[in-house]
DRENNUGU-836213 format. One record per residue (C-alpha): residue number from 1; residue in three letters; chain; x, y, z. Coordinates in nm, 3 decimals, padded with zeros to 5 digits. Layout:
! residues N
SITE     n   res   chain        px        py        pz
SITE   NUM   ALA       A         X         Y         Z
...
END
This chain:
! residues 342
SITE     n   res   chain        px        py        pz
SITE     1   UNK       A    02.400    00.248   -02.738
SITE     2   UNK       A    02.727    00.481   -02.839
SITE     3   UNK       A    02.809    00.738   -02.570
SITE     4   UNK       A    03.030    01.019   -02.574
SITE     5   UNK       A    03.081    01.107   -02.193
SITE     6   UNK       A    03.284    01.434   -02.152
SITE     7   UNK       A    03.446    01.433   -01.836
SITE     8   UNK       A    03.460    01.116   -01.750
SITE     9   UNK       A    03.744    01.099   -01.565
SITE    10   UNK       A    03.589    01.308   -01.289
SITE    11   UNK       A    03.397    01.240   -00.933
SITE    12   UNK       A    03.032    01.231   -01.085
SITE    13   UNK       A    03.121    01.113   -01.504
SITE    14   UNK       A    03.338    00.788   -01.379
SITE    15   UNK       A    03.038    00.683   -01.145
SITE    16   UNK       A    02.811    00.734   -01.431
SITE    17   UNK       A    03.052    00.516   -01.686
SITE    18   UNK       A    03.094    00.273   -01.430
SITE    19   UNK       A    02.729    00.290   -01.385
SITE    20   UNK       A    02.620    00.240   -01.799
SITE    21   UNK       A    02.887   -00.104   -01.786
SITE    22   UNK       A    02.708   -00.201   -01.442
SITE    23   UNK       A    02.368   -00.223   -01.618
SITE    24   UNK       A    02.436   -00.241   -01.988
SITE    25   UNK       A    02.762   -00.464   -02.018
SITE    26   UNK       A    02.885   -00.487   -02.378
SITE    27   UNK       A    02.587   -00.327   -02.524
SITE    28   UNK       A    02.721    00.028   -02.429
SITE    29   UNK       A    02.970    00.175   -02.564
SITE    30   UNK       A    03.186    00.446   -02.414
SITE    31   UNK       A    03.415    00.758   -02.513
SITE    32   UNK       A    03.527    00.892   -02.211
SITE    33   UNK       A    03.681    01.241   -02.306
SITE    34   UNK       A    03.873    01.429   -02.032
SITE    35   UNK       A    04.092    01.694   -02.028
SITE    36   UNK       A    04.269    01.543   -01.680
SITE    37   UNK       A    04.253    01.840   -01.493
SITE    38   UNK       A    04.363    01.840   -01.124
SITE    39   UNK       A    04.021    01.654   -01.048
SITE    40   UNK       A    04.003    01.411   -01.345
SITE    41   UNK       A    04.170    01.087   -01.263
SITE    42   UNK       A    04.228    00.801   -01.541
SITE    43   UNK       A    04.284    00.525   -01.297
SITE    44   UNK       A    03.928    00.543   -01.146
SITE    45   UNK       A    03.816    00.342   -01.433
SITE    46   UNK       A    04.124    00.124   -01.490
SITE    47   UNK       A    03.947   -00.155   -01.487
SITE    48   UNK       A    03.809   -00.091   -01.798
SITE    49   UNK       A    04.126   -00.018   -01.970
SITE    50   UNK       A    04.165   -00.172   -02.287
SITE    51   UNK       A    03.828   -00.338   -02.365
SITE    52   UNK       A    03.693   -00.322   -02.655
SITE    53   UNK       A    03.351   -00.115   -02.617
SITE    54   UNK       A    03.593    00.173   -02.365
SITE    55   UNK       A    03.807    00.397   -02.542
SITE    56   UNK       A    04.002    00.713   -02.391
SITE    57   UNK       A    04.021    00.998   -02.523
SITE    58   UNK       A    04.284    01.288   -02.327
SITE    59   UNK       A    04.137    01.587   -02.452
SITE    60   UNK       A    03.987    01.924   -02.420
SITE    61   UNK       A    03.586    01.982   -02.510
SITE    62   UNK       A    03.670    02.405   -02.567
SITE    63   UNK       A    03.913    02.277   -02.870
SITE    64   UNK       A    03.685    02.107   -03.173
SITE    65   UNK       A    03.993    01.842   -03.300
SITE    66   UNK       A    03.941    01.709   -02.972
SITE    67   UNK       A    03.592    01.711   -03.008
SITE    68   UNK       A    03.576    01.594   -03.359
SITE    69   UNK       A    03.750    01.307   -03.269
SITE    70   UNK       A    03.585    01.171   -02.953
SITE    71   UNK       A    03.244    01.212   -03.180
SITE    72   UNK       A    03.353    00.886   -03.390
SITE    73   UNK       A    03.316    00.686   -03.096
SITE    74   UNK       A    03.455    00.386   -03.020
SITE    75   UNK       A    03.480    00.193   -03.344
SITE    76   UNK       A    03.404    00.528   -03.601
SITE    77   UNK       A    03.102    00.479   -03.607
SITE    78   UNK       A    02.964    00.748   -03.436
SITE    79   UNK       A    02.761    00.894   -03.126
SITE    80   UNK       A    02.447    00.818   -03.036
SITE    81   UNK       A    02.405    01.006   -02.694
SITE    82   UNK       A    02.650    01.291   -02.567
SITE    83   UNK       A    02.632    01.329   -02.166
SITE    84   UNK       A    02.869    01.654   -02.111
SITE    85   UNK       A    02.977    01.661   -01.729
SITE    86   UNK       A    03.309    01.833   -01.804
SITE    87   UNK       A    03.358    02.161   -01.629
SITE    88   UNK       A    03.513    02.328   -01.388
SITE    89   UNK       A    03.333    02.283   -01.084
SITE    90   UNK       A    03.415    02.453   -00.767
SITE    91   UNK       A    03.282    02.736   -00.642
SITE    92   UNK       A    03.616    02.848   -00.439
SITE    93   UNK       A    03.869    02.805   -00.752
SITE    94   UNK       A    03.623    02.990   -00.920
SITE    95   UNK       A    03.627    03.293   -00.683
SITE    96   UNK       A    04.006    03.242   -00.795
SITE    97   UNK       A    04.035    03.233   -01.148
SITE    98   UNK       A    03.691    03.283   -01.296
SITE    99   UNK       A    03.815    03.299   -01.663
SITE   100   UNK       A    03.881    02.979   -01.666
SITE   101   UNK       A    03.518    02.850   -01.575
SITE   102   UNK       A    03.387    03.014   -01.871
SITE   103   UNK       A    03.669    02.915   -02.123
SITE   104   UNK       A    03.505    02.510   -02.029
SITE   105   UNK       A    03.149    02.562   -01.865
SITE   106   UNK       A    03.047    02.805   -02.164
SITE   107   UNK       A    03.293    02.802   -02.508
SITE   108   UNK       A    03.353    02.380   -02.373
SITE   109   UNK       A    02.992    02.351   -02.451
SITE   110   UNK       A    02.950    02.549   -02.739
SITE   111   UNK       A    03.225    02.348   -02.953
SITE   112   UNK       A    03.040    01.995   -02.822
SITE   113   UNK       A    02.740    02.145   -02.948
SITE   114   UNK       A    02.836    02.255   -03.284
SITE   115   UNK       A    02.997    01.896   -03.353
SITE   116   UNK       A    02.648    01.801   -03.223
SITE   117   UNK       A    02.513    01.991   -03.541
SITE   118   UNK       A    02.722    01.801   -03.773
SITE   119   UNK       A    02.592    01.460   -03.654
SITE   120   UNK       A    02.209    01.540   -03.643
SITE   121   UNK       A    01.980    01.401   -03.677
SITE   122   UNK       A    02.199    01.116   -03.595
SITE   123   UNK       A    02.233    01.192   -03.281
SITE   124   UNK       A    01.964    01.101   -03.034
SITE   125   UNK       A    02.030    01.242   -02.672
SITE   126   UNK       A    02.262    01.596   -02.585
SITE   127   UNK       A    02.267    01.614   -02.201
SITE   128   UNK       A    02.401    01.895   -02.060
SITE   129   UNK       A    02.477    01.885   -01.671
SITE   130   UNK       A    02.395    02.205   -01.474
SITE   131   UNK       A    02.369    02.256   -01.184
SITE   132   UNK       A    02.098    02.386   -00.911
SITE   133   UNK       A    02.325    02.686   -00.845
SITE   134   UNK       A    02.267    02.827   -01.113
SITE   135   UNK       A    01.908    02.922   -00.956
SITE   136   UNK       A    02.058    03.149   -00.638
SITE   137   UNK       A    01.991    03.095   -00.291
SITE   138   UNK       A    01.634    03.073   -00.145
SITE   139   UNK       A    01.524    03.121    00.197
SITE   140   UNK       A    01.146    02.965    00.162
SITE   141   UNK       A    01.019    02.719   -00.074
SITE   142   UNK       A    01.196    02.559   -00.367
SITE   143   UNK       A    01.291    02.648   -00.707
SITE   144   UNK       A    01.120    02.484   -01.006
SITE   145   UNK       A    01.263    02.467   -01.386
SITE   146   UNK       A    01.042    02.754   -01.485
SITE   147   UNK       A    01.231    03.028   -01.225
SITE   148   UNK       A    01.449    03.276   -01.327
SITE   149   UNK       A    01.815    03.205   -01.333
SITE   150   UNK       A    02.041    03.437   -01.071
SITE   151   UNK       A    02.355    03.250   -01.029
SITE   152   UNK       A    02.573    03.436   -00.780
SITE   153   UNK       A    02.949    03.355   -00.807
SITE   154   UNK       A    03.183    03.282   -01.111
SITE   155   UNK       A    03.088    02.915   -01.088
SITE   156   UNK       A    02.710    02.908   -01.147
SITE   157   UNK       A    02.726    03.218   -01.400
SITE   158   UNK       A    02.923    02.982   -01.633
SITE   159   UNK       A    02.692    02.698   -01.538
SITE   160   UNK       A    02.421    02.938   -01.627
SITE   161   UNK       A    02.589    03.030   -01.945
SITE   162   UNK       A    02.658    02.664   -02.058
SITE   163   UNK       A    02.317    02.565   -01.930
SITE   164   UNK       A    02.137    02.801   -02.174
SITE   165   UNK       A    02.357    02.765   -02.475
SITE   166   UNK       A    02.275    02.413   -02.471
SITE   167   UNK       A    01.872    02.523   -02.483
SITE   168   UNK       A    01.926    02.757   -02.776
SITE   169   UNK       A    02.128    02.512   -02.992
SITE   170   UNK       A    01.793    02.263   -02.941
SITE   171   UNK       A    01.573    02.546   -03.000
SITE   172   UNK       A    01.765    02.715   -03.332
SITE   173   UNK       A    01.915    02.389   -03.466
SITE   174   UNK       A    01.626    02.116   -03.308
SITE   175   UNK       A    01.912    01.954   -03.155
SITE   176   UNK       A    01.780    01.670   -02.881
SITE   177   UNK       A    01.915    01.883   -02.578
SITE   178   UNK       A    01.788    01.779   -02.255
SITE   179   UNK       A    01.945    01.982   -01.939
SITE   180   UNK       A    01.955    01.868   -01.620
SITE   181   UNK       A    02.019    02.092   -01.268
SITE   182   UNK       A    02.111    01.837   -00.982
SITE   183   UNK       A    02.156    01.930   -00.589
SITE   184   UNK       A    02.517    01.862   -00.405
SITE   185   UNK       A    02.660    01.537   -00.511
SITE   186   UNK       A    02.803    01.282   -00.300
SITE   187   UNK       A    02.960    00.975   -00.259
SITE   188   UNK       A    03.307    00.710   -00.394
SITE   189   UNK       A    03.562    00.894   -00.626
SITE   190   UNK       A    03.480    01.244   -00.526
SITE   191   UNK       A    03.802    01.518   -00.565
SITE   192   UNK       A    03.818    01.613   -00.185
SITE   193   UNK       A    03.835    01.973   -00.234
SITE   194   UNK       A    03.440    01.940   -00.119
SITE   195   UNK       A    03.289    01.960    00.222
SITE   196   UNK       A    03.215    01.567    00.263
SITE   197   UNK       A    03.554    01.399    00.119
SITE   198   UNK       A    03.764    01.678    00.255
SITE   199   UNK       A    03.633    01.646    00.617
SITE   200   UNK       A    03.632    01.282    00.596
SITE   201   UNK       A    04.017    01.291    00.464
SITE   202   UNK       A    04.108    01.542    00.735
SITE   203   UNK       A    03.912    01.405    01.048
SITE   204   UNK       A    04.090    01.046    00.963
SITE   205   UNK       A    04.403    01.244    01.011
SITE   206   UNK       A    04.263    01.429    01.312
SITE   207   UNK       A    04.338    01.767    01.113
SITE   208   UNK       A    04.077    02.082    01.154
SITE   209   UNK       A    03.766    02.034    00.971
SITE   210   UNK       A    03.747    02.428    00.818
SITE   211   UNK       A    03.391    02.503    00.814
SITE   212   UNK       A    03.287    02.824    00.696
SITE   213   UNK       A    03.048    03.056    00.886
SITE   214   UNK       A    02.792    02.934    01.121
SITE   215   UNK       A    02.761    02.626    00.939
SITE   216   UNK       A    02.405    02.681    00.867
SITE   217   UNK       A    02.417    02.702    00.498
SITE   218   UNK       A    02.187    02.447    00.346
SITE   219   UNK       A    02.216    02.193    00.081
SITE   220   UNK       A    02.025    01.953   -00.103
SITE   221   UNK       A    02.226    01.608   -00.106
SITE   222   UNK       A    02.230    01.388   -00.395
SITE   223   UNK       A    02.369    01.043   -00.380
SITE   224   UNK       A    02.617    01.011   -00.700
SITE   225   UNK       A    02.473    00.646   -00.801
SITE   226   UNK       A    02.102    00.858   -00.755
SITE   227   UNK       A    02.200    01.115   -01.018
SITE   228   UNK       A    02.338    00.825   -01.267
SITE   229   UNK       A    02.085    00.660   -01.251
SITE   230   UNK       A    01.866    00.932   -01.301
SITE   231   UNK       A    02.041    01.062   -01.617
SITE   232   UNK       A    02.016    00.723   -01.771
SITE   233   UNK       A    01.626    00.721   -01.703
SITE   234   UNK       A    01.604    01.062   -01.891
SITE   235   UNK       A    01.767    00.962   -02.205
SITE   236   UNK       A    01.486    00.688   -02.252
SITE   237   UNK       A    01.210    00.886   -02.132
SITE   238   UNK       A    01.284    01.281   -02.114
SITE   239   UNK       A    01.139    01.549   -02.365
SITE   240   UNK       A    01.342    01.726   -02.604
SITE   241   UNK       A    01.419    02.106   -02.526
SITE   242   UNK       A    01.326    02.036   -02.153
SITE   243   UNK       A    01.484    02.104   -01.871
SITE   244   UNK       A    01.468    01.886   -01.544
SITE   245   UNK       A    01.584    01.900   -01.158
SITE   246   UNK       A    01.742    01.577   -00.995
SITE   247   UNK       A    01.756    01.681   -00.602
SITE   248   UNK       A    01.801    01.394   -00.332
SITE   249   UNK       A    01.544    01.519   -00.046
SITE   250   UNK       A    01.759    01.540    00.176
SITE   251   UNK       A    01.817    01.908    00.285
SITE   252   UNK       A    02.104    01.944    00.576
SITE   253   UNK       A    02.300    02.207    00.687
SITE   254   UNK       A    02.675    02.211    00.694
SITE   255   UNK       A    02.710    02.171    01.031
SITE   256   UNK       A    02.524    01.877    01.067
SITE   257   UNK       A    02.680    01.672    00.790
SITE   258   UNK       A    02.993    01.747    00.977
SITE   259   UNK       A    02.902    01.581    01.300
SITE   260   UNK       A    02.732    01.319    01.126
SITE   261   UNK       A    03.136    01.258    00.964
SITE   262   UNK       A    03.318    01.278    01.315
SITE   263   UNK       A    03.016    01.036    01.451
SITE   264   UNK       A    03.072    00.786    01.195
SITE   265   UNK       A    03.464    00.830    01.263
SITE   266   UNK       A    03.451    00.843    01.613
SITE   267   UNK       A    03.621    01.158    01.618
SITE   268   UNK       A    03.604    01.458    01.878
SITE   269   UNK       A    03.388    01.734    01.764
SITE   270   UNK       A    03.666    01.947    01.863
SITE   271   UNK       A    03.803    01.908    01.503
SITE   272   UNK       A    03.550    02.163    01.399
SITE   273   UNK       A    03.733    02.483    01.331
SITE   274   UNK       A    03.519    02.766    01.218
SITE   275   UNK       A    03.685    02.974    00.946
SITE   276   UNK       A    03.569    03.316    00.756
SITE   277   UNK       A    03.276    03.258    00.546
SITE   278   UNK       A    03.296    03.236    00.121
SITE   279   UNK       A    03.267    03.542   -00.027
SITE   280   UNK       A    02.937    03.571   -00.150
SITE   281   UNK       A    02.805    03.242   -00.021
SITE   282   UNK       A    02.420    03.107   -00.073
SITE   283   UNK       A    02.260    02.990    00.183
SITE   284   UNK       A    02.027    02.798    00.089
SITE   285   UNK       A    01.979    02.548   -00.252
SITE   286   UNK       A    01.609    02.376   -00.245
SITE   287   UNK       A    01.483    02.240   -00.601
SITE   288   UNK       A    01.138    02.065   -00.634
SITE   289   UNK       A    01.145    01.736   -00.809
SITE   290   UNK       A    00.795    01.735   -00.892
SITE   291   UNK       A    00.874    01.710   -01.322
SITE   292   UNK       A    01.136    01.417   -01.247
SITE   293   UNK       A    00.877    01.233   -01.059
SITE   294   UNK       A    00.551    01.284   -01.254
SITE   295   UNK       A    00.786    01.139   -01.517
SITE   296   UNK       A    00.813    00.858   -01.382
SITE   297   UNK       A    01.131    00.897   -01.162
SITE   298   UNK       A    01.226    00.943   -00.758
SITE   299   UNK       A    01.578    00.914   -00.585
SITE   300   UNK       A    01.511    00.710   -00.315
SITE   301   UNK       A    01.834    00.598   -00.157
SITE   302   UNK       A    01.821    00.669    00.203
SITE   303   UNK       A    02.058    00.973    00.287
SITE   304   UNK       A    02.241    00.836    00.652
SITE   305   UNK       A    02.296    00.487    00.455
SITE   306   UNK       A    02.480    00.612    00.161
SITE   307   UNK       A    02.683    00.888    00.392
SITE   308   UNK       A    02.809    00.600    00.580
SITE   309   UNK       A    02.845    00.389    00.216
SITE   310   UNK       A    03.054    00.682    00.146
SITE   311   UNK       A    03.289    00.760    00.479
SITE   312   UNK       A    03.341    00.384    00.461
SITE   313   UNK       A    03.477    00.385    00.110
SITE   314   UNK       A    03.752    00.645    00.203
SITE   315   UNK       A    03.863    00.473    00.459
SITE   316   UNK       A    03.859    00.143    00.290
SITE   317   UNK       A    04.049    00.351   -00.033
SITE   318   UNK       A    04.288    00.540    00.141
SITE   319   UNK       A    04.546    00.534   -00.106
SITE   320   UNK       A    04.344    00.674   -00.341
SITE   321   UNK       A    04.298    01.003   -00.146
SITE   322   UNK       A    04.682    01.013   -00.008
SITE   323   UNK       A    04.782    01.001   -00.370
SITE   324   UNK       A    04.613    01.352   -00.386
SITE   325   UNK       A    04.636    01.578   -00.069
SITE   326   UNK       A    05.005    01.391   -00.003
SITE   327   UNK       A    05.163    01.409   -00.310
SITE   328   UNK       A    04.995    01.642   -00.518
SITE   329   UNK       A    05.162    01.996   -00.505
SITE   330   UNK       A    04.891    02.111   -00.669
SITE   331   UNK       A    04.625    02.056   -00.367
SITE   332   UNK       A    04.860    02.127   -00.164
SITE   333   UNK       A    04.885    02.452   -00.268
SITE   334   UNK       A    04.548    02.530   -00.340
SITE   335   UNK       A    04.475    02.420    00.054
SITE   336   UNK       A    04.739    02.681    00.117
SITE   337   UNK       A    04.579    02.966   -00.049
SITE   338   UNK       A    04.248    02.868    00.017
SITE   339   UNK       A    04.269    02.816    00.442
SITE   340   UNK       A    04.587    02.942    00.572
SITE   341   UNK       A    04.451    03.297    00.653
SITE   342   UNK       A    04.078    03.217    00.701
END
């Protein structure tokens, strides 16, 4: 199989590269295009480097050359599946700069998917990565594929936006768009700008762990090797023109994924330091799984095993992580802007 994987340099697109080698070994082949944006990093799949069925591609999906080019694949032969997780992804930079997130999250996937166009019906498999935000909060029950869209901040509107472009090009063209809205991600790799990697980073260096509000906001969690493998199993088996939600189970509020953290670290809960609340901030993301599952697919990794999988990893990697909140004057500066007067 030929893959195109659009930012693949990222937290969730190297796990799922590393993830296609894992099971597929020479019989996948992978363009990994990525812009390398603050959060896409090359060297997470260095190990790849220079073999014959991985090519790189530095590039942008918003500008078609780019596009056009990471469509030959490796050898020129083509694409057979496109899995598009470039975007920009955080809500906070996008309460920022919003223009951005729609110059990638929407006009990003609206060049992919007119290169798409030109390679049908070649091309077997356009997955589009959304997102469950782009539902809104909920206070009761969960949100199924059929409920309205009511994103609430910058982020999710352009997830929204991207999210139904990629519909309407498989419903006007008949391209073989499948999208798919997955809970919180976690786990190895991941940028930490996010609640988990960030209060993992900053507890190891017994800084405050900024946690907004009451710490009662609610999330989903989705172990990252979960959602690969869950993409993968909708290539084979999903329907054209569907849409379907990937959620872990495992609903926790903030507050108690942040003592879980210290536990695990043995650090003092006097870390915590409650800071002003995000503008705008939902307070609760629930999807039901139901369609995944009657398919024929459940995540079942246990949620306190793979948290610990995870802490463990960046302490085990913490080079990796210095490399970005030490020497980076971009996070630096974000972290600035983003806590100093919360």
């Amino acid at each position: 199989m030929r893959y195109l994987v659009t930012g693949g340099a990222g937290f969730i697109g190297s796990n799922f590269i590393r993830f296609l080698f894992n099971k597929y070994g020479d019989d996948a082949q992978v363009v990994n295009l990525d812009k390398l944006t603050y959060a896409g990093i090359r060297e997470n799949l260095a190990e790849y480097e220079g073999k014959p069925n991985y090519r790189f591609l530095e590039g942008d999906i918003a500008n078609p050359a780019d596009v056009t080019e990471a469509y030959r694949g490796v050898d020129g032969n083509g694409t057979d599946v496109v899995v598009n997780f470039a975007a920009e992804t955080h809500v906070d930079r996008s309460l920022m700069e919003a223009g951005t997130f729609i110059q990638t999250d929407v006009h990003g996937v609206l060049v992919l998917l007119e290169e798409a166009r030109r390679h049908a019906p070649k091309l077997r498999r356009f997955v589009q990565i959304s997102t469950d935000e782009v539902y809104g909060s909920i206070d009761d029950g969960s949100f199924s594929e059929g409920d309205p869209l009511n994103p609430r901040n910058p982020y999710s509107a352009s997830k929204a936006g991207g999210d139904r472009m990629a519909y309407a090009y498989g419903q006007t063209y008949g391209l073989p768009v499948i999208v798919t809205r997955a809970s919180n991600n976690f786990g190895p790799y991941q940028y930490p700008e996010k609640l988990i990697p960030l209060f993992v980073t900053n507890a190891m260096d017994d800084l405050p762990l900024p946690l907004y509000g009451d710490g009662k906001n609610v999330r989903d969690w989705l172990f990252v090797d979960d959602h690969c493998a869950a993409i993968d199993f909708l290539i084979e088996y999903g329907t054209n023109s569907e849409t379907y939600n990937i959620g872990g189970g495992n609903e926790r509020e903030n507050r108690e994924i942040t003592y879980r953290i210290l536990e695990l670290l043995k650090k003092p809960e006097s870390l915590i330091k409650p800071v002003g609340d995000r503008q705008g901030h939902d307070r609760r993301y629930s999807l039901d799984t139901r369609k995944l599952e009657r398919l024929g697919f459940k995540c079942d990794t246990d949620f306190d095993a793979a948290l610990e999988r995870t802490v463990r990893w960046y302490v085990e990697n913490e080079p990796w992580w210095r490399a970005i909140k030490e020497r980076s004057a971009e996070f630096r500066a974000y972290y600035e802007k983003q806590y100093a007067n919360r």
